[in-house]
C-alpha positions in Angstrom: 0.0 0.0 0.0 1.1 3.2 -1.1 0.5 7.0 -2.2 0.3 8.7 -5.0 0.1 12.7 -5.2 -2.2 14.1 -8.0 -0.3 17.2 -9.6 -3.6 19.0 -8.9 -3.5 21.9 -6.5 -5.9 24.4 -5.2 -6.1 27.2 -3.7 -7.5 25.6 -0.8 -4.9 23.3 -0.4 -2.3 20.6 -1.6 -2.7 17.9 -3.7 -5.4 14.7 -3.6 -3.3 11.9 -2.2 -4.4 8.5 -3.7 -4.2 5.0 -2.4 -2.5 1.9 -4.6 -2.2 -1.6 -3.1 -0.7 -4.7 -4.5 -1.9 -7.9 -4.0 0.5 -11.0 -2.7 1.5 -11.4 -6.5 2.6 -7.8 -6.8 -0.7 -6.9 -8.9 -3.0 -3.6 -8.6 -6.2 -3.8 -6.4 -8.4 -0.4 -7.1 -9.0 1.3 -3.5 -12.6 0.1 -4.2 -11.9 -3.4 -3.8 -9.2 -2.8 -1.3 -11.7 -1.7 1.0 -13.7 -4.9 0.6 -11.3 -6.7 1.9 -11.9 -5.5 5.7 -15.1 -8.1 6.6 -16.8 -6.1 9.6 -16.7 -2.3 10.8 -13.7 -2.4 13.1 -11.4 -3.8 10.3 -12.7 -0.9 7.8 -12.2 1.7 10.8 -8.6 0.3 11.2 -8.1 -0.2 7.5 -9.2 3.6 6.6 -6.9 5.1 9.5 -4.2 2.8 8.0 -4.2 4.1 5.1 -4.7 7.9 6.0 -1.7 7.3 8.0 0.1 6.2 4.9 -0.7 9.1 3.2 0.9 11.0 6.3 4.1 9.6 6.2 4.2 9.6 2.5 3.4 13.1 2.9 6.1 14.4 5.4 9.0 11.7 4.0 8.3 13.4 0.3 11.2 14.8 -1.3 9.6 17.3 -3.2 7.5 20.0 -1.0 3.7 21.2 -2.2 1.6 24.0 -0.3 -1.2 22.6 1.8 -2.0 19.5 3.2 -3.2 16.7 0.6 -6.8 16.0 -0.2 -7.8 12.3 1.9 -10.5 10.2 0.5 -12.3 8.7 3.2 -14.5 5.3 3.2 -18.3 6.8 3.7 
């Protein structure tokens, strides 16, 4: 699981961070179906802050600098 920073900015505020996983043989899972993995409402609470948190790090640990803090998709 990992980030990706849209070169879209705003005004408002930095870019939309997107989520990518890989699956055990290295292939793409959408965030769709990544979020159907979790099978009850704790694991999708955990899964979501797990992945906002990856977008954190990814963030902060980003060679390159933008203005603002990046957009976060959240599981509604």
């Amino acid at each position: 699981m990992y980030s990706v920073f849209q070169s879209i900015f705003s005004t408002s505020g930095g870019p939309p961070a997107l989520l990518r996983v890989r699956d055990n043989a290295n292939r793409s899972i959408s965030p769709k179906d990544a979020f159907r993995i979790p099978d009850h409402a704790k694991k999708i609470i955990h899964f979501d802050q797990l992945c906002r948190m990856v977008h954190v790090v990814n963030c902060v640990t980003r060679s390159t600098r933008f203005e603002g803090l990046p957009y976060l998709n959240v599981n509604a």
